[in-house]
Backbone as a ProteinNet text record, in pm:
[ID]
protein_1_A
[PRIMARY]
XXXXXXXXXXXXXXXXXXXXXXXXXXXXXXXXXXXXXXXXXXXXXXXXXXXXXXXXXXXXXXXXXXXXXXXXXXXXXXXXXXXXXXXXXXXXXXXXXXXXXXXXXXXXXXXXXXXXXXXXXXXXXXXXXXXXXXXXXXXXXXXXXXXXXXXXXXXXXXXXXXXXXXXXXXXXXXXXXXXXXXXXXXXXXXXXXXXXXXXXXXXXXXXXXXXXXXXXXXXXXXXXXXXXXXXXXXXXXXXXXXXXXXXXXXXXXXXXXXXXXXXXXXXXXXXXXXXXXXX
[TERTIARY]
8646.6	8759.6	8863.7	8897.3	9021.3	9127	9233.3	9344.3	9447.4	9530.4	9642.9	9763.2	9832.5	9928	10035.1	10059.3	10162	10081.7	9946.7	9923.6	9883.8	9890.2	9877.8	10024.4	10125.2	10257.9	10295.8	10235	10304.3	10209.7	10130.5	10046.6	10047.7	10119.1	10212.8	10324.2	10409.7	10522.4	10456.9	10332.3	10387.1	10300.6	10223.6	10152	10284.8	10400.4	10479.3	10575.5	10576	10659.6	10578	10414.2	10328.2	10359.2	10391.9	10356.1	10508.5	10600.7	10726.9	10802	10680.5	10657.9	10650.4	10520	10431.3	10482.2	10567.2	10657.1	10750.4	10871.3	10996.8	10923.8	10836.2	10775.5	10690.6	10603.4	10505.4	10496.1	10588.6	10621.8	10501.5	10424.6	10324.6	10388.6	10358.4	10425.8	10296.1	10257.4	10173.7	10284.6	10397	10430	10415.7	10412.7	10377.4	10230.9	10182.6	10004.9	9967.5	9864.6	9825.1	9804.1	9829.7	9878.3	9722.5	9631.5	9480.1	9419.9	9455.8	9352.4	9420.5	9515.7	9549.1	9530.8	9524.2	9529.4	9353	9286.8	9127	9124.5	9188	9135.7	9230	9339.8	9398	9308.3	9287.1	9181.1	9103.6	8992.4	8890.1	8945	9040.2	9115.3	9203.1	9213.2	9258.7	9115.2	9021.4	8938.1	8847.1	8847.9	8784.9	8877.4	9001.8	9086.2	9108.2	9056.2	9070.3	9194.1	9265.4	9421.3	9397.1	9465.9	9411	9523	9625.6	9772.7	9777.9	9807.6	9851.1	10036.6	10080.8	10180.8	10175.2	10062.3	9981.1	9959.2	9926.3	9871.9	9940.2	10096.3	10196.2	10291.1	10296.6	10326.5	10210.4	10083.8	10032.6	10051.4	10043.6	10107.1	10236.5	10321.6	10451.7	10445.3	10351	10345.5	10243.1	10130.3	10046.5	10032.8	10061.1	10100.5	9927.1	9857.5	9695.6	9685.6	9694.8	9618.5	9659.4	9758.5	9771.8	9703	9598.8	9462.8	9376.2	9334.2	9230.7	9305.6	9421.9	9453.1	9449.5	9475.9	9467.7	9301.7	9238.3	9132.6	9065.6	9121	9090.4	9171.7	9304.7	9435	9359.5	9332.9	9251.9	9144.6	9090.8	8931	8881.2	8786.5	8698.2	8559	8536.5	8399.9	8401.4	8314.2	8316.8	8162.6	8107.1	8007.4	8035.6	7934.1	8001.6	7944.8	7977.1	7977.9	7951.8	8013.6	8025.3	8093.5	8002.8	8053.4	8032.8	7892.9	7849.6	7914.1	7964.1	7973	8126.9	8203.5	8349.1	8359.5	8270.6	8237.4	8212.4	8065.4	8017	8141.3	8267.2	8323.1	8475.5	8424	8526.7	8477.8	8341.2	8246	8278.9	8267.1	8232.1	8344.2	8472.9	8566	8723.5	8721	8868.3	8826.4	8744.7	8708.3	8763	8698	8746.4	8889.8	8959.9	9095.1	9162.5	9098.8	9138.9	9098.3	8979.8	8943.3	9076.5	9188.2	9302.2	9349	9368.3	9497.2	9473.3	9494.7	9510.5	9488.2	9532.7	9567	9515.4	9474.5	9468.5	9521.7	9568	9617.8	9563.5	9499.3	9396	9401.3	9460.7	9496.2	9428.1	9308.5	9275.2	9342.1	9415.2	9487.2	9439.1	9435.2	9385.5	9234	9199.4	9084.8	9021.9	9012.6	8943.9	8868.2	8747.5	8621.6	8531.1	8639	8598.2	8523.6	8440.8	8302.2	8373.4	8478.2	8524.1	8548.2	8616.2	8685.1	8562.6	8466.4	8353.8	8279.1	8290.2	8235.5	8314.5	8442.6	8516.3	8500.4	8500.2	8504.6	8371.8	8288.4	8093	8104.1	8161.7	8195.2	8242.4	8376.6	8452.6	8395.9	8293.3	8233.6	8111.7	8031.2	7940	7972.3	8119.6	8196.7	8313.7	8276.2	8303.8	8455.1	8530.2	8698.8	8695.3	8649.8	8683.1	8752.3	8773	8773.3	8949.7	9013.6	9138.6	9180	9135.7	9166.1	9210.6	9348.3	9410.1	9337.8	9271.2	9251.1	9336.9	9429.6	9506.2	9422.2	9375.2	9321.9	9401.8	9468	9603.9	9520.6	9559.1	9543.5	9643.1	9651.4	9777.5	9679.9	9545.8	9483.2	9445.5	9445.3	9435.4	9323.2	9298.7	9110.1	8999.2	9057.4	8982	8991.6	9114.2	9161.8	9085.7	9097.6	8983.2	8846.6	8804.8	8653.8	8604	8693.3	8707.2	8720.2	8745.9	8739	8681.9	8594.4	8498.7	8338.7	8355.7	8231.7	8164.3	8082.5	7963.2	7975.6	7829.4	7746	7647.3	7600.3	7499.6	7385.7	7266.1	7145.4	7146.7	7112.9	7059.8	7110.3	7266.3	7377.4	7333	7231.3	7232.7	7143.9	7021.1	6983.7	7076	7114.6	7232	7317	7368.9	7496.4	7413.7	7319.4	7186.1	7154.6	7160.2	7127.7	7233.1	7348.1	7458.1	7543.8	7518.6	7538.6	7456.3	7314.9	7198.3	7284.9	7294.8	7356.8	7469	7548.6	7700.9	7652.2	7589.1	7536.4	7532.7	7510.3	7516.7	7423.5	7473.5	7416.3	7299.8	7286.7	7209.4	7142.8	7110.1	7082.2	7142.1	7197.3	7337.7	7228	7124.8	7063	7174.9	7199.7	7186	7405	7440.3	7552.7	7586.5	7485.2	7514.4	7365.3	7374.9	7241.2	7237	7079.8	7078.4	6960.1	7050.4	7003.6	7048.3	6933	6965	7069	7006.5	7028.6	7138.7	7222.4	7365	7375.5	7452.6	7420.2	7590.2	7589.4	7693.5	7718.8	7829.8	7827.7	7906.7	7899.2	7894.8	8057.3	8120.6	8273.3	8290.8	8270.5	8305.6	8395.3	8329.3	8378.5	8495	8528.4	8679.3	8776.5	8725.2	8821.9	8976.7	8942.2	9055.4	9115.7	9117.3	9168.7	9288.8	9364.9	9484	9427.1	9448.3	9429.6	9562.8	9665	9767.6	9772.3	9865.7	9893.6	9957.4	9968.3	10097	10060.5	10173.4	10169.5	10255.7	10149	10181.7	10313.6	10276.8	10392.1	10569.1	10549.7	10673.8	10722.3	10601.7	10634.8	10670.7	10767.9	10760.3	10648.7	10690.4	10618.1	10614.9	10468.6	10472.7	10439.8	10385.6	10342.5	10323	10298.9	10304.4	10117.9	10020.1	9935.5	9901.6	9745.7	9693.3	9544	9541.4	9421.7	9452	9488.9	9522.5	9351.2	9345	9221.4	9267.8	9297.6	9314.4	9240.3	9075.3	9016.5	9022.7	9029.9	9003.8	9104.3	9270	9328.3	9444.2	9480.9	9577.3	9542.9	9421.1	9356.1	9428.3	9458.2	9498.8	9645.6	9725.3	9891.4	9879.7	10047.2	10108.8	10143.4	10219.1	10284.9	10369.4	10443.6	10576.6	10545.8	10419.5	10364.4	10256.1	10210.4	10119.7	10238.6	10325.2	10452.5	10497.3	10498.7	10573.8	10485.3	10371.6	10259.3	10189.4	10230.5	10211	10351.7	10434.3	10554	10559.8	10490.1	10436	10337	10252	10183.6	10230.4	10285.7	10340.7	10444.6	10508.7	10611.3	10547	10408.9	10357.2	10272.8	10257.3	10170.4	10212	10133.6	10190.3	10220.3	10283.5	10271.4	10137.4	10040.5	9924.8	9802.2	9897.7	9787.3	9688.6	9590.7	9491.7	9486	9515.3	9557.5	9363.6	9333.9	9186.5	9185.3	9187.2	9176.8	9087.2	8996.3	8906.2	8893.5	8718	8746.5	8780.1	8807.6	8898.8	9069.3	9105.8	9268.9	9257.7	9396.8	9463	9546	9616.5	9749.4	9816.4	9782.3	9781.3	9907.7	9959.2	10044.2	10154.9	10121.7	10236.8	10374.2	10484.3	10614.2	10648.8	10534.2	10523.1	10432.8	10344.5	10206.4	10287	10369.1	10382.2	10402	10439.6	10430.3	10231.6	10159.1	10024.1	9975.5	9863.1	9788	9628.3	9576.8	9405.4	9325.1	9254.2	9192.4	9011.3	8986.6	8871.7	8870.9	8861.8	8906.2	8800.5	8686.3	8577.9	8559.3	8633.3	8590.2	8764.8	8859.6	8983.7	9059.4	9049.9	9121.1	9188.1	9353.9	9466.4	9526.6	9553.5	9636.9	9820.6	9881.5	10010	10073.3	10141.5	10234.2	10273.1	10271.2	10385	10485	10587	10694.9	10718.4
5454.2	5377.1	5472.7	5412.7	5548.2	5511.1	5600.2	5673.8	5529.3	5452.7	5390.7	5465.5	5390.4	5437.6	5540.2	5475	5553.3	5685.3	5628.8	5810.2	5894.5	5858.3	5972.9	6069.1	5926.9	6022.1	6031.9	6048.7	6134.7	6230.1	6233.5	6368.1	6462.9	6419.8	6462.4	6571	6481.1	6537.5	6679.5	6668.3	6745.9	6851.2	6866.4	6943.1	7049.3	6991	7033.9	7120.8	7076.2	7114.7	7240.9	7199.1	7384.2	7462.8	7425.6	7521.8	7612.8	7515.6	7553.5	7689.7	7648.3	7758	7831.8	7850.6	7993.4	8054.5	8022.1	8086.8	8140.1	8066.1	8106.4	8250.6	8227.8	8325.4	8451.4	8376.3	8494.6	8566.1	8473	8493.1	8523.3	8386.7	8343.4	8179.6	8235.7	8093.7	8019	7850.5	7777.7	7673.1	7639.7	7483.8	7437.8	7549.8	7503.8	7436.6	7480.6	7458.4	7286	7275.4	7102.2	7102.3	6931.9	6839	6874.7	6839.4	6743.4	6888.1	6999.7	7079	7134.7	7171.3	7219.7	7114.1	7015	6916.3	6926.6	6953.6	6958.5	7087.7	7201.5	7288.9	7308	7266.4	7256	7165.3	7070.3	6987.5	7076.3	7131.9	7221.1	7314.3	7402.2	7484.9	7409.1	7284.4	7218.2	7179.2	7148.3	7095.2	7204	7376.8	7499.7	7532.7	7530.2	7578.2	7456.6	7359.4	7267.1	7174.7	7169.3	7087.4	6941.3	6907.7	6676.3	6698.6	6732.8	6716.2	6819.8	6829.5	6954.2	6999.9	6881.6	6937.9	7063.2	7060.4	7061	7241.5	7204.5	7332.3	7382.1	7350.9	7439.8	7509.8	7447.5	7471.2	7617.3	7614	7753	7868.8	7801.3	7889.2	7977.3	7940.8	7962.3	8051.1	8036.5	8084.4	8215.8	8197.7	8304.4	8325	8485.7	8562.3	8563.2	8581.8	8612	8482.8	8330.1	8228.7	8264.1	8385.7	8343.5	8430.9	8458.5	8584.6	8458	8341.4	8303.2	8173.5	8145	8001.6	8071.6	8175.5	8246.6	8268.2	8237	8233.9	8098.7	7991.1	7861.1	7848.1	7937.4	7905.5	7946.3	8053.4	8149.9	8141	8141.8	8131.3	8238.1	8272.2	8361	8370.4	8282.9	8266.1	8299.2	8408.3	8420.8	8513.6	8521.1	8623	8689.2	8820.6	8940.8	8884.3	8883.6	8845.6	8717.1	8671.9	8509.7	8454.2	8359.5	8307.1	8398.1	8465.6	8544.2	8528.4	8412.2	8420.1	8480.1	8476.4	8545.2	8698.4	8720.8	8887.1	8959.2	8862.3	8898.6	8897.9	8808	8802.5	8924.6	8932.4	9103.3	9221.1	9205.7	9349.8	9335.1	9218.3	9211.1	9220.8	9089.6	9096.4	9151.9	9184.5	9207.7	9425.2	9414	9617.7	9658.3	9587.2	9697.8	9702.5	9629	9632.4	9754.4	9718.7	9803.7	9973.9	9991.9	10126.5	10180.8	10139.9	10166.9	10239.9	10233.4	10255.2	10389.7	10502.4	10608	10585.5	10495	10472.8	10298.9	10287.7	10109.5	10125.1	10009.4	9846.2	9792.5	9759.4	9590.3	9603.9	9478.2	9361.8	9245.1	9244.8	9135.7	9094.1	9013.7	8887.2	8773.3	8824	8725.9	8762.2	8891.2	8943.3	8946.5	8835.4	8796.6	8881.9	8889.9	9021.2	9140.9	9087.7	9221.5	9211.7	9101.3	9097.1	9086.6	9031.9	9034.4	9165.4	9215.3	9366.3	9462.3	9456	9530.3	9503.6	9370.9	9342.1	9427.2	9407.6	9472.2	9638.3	9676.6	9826.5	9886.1	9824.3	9835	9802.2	9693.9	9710.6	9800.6	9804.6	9929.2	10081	10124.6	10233.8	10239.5	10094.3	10093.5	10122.1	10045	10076.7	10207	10277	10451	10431.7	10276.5	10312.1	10361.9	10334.1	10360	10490.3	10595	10698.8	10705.4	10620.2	10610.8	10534.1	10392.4	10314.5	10266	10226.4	10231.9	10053.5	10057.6	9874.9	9866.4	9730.7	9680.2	9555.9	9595.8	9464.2	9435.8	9280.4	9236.3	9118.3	9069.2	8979.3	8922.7	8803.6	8776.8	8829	8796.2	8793.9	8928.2	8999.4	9108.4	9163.9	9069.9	9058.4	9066.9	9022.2	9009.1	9151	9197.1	9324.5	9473.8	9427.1	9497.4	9542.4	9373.3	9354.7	9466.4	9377.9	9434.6	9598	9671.5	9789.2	9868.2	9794.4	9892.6	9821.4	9728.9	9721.4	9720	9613	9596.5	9457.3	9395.7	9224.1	9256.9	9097.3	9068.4	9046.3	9148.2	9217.9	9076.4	8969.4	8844.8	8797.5	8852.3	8739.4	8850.3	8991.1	9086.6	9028.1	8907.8	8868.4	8752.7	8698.7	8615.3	8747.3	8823.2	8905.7	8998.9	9060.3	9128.8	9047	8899.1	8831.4	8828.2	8749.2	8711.4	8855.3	9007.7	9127.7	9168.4	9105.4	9158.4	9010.3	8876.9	8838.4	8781.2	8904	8936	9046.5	9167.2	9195	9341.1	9329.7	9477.6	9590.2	9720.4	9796.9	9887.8	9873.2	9948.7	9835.4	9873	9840.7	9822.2	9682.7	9685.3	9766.6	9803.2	9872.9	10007.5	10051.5	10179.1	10189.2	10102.9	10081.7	10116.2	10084.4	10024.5	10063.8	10084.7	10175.5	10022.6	9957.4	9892.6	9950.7	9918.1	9923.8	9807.5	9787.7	9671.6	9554.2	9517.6	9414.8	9381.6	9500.3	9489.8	9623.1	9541.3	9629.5	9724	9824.5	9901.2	10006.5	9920	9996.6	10153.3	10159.8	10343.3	10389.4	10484	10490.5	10530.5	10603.7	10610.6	10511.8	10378.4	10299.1	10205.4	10293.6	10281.1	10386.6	10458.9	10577.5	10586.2	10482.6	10451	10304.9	10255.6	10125.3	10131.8	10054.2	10013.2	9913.2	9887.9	9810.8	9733	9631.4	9604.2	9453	9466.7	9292.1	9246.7	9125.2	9074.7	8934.2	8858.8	8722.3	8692	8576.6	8543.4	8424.5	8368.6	8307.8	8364.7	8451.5	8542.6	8662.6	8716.1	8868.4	8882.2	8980	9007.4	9094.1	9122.1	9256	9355	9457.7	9539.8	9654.5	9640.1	9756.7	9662.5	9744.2	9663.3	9666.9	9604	9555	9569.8	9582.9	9552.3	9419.5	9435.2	9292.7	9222.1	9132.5	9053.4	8925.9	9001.8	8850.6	8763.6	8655.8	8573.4	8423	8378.3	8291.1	8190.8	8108.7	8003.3	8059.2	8070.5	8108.2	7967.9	7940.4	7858.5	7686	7679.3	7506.1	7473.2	7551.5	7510.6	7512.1	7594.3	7543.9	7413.6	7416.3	7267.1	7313.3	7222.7	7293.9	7390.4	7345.6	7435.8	7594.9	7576.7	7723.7	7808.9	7721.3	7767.7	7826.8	7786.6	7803	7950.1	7950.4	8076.8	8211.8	8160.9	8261.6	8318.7	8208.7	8217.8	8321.7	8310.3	8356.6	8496.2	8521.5	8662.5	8737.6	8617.6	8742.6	8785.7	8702.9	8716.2	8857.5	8868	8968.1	9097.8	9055.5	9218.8	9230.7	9169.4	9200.2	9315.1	9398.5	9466.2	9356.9	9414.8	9312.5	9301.9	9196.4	9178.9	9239.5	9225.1	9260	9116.3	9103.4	9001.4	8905.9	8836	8731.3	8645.2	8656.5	8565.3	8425.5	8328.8	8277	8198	8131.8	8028.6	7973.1	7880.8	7797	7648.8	7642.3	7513	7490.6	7651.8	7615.3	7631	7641	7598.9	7672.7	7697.7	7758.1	7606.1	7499.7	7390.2	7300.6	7301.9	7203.8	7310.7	7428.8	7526	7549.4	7595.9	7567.6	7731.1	7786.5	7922.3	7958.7	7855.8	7828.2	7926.3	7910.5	7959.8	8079.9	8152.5	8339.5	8427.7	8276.2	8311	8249.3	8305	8266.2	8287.9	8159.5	8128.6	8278.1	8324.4	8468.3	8404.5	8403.5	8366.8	8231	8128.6	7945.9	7932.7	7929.9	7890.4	7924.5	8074.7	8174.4	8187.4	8141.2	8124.8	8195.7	8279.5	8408.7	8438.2	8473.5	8417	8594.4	8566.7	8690.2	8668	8769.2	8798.8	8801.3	8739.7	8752.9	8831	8909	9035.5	8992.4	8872.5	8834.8	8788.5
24426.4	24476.3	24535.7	24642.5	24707	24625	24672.9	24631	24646.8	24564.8	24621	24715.3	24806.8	24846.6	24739.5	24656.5	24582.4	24485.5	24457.8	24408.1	24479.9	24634.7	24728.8	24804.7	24734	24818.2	24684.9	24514.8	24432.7	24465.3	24452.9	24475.7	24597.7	24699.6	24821.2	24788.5	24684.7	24626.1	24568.9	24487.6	24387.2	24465.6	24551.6	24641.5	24716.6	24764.8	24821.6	24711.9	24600.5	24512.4	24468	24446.9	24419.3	24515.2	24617.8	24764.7	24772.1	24727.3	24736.4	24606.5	24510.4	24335.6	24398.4	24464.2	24505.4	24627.5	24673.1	24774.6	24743.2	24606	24553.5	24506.5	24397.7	24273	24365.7	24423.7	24490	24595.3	24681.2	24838.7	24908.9	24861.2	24968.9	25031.1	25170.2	25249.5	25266	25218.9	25268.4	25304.5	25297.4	25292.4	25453.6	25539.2	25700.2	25739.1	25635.6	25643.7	25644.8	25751.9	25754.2	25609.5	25589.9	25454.3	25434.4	25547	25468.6	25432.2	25443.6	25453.1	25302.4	25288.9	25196	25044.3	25074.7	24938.4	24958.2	25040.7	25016.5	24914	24976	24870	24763.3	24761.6	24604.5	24507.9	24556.6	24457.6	24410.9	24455.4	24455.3	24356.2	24359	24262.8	24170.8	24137.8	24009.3	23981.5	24018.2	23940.3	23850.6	23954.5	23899.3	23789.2	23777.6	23714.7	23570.3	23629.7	23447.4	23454.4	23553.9	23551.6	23616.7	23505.1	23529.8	23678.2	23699.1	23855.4	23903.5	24006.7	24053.2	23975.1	23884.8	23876.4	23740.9	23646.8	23562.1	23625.8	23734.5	23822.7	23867.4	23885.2	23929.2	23788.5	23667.8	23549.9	23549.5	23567.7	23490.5	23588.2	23713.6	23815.1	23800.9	23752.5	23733.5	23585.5	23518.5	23381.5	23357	23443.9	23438.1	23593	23607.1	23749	23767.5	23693.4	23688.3	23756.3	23792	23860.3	24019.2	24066.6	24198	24249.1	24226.7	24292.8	24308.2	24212.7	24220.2	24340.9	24279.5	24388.2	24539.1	24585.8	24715.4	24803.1	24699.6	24729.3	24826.5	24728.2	24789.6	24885.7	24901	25043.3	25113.3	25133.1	25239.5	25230.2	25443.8	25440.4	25418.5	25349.7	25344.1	25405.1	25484.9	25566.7	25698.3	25711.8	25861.3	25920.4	25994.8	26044.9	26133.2	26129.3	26245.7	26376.5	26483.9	26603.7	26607.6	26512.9	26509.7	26700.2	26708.2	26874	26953.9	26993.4	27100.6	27180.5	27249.6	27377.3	27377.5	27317.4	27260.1	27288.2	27240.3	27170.9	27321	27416.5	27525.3	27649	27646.2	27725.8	27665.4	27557.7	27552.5	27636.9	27565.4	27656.3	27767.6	27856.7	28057.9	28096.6	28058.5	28093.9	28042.9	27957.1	27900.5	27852.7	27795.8	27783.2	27928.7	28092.4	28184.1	28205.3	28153.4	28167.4	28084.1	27947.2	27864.2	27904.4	27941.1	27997.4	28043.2	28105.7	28193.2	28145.8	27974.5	27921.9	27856.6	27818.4	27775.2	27590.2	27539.1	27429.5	27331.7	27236.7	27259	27075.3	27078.4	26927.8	26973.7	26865.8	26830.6	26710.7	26718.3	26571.4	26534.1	26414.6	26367.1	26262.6	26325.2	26255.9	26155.7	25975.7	25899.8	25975.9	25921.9	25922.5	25811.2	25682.1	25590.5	25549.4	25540.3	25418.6	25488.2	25680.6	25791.7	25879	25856.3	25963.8	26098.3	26143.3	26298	26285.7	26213.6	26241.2	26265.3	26229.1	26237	26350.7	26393.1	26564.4	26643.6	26628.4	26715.9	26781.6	26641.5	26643	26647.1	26645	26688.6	26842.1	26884.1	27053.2	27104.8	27057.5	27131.6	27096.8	26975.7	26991.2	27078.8	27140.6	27246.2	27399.9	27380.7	27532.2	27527	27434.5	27451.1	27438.6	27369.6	27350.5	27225.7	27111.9	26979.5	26976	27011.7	26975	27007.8	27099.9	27142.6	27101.6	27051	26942.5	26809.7	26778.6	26610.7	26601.5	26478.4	26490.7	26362.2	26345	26250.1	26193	26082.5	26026.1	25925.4	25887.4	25849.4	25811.6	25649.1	25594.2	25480	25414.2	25333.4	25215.9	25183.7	25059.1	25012.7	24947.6	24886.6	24863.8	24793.1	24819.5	24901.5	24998.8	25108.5	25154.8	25191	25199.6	25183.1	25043.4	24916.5	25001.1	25029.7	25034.9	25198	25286.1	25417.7	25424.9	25343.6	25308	25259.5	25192.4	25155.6	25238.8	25323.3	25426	25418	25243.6	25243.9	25222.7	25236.5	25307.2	25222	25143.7	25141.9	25234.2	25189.6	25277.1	25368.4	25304.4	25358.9	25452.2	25458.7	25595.1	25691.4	25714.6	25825.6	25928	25899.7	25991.7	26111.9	26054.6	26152	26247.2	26162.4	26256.8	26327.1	26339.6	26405.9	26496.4	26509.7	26620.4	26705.2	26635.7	26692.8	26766.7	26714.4	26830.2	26888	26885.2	27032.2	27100.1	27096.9	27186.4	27259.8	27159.5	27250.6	27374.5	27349.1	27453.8	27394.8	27243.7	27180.9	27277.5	27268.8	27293.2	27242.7	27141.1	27012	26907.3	26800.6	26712.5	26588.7	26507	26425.8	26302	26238.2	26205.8	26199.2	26308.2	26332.4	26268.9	26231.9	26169.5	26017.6	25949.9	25825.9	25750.3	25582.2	25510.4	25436.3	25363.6	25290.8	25184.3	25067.2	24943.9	24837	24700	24612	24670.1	24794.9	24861.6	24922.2	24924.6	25020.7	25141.6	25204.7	25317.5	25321.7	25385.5	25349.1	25447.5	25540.5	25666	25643	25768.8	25785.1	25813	25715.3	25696.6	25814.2	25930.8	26031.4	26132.3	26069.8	26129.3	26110.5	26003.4	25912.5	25984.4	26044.3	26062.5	26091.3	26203.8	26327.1	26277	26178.7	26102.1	26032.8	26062.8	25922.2	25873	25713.1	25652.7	25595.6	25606.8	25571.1	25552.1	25420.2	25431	25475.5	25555.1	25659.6	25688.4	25690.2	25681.3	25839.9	25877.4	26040.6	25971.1	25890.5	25874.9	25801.6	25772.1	25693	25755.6	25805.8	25852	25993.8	26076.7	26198.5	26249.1	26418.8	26490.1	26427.2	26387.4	26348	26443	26600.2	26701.5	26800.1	26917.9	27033.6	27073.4	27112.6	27107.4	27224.6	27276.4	27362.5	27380.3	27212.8	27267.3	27071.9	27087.9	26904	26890	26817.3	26811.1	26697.1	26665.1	26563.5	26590.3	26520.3	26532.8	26418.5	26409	26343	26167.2	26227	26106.4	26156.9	26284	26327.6	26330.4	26272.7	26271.1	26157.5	26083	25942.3	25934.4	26033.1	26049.9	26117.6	26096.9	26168.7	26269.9	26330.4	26480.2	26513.4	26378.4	26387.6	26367.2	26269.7	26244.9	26304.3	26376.2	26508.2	26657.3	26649.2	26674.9	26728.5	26550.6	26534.7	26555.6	26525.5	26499.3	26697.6	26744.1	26924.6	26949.9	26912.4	26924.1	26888.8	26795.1	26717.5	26764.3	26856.3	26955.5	27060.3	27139.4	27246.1	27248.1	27165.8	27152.3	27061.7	27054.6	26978.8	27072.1	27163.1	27311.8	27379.6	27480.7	27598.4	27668.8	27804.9	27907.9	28000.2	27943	27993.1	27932.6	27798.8	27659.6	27663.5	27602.3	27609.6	27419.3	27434.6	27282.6	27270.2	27194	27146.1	27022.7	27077.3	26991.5	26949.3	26799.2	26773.5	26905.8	26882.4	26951.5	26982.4	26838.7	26825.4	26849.6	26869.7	26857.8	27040.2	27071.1	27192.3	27205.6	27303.1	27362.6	27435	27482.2	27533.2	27532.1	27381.2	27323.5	27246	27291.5	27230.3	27327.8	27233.1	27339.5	27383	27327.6	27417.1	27550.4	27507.1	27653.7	27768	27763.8	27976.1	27960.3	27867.2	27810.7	27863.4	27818	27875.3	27996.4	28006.8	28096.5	28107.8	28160.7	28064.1	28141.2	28061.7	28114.2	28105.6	28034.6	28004.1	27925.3	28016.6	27983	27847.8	27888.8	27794.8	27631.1	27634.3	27514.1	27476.1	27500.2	27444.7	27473.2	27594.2	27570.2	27662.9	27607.2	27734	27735.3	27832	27902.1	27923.3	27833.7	27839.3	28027.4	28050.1	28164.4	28165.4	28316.6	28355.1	28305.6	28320.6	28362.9	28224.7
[MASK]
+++++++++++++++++++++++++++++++++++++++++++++++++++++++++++++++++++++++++++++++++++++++++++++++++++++++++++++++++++++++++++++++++++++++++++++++++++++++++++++++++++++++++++++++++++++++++++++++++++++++++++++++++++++++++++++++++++++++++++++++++++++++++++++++++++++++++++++++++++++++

């Protein structure tokens, strides 16, 4: 039986009232985050965690600092594959690398770069197209964990056949083999490819500009803001851009309905990927 009207706008309330705990206490910002997505996975983490309400769930929150590692887990996605969306990856290599060739120097920022696998496409490209070596990459996440994980650069053996496909057809150059050693069933890429990395935590919703940028990839982290915070977070690239730095985004989000839209301009329509204005 569904939900009545009224135990969906108390359970509204008290959703807003957790979100509003864990921001005072922890200074993690969700309260910008879509309603439906976030009450999907709070459920999920009251029901792992044993609590009949979420208000139940903001009481242990508030009481034991130890539940906000695990509730961050269900905030934040953690799913992703390396050269996830070939055709993304392929239209960095063809079209947006010869631009970059230009520059003497490069920033690239993965934005809510979760357990690394984009960050590791990235920097496996740019060591095929001979930038890596001039290259700082910023990989920036709120979760700690993920952080963690993304850092030390090992995958289960089993997810290497998908991302082995998905970089022969971005338009890899080599062999992702020739990346990464596997043993007792995890695969464990090669520190080299850590070299040229920051690893930092930073929140698109809390934090400002931290460097000025030449290519920001951030995919499928902005489906889950509202407007106001898709907003701000357009607003945050734009101004950590060069002028005619290159912005990437999912391919479900948009630049479309943003009140920064006219700062860009569509570079590659199909694969999301807008280009900073001279002007």
């Amino acid at each position: 039986m569904s939900e009545t009207p009224t135990t969906e706008k108390i359970e509204e309330i008290e959703i807003r009232l957790l979100l509003e705990a864990l921001f005072l206490k922890y200074h993690y910002d969700f309260r910008n985050y879509a309603m439906a997505s976030i009450k999907r996975r709070l459920k999920q983490a009251r029901a792992h965690l044993g609590f009949a309400t979420f208000s139940a769930l903001q009481e242990g929150l508030l009481h034991d600092p130890g539940m906000v590692t695990i509730l961050l887990r269900y905030l934040t996605v953690q799913v992703s594959e390396m050269f996830r969306d070939p055709s993304y990856f392929r239209a960095i290599r063809d079209k947006v690398v010869p631009h970059l060739r230009t520059y003497p120097s490069l920033k690239v920022w993965v934005a809510g770069c979760s357990s690394g696998e984009e960050l590791y496409s990235l920097v496996i490209l740019f060591r095929e197209e001979g930038l890596e070596d001039r290259t700082i990459f910023y990989a920036t996440d709120i979760n700690q964990e993920a952080l963690q994980a993304a850092e030390k650069g090992v995958f289960p053996l089993d997810r290497l056949q998908h991302f082995t496909e998905f970089h022969r057809l971005s338009g890899g150059k080599s062999s992702l083999s020739d990346y990464y050693q596997a043993a007792y069933g995890r695969a464990s890429f090669d520190k080299s490819l850590r070299r040229n990395v920051v690893f930092s935590d930073h929140s698109l919703v809390t934090d400002a500009v931290f460097a000025e940028m030449h290519f920001i990839s951030c995919r499928n982290v902005m489906i889950y803001f509202d407007r106001v915070l898709q907003d701000r977070a357009i607003a945050l690239f734009r101004d950590s851009l060069v002028r005619k730095g290159f912005l990437g985004l999912g391919s479900k989000e948009s630049m479309r309905f943003s009140a920064h839209a006219s700062a860009f301009g569509e570079f590659v329509r199909d694969e999301k990927i807008y280009q900073r204005r001279a002007d």
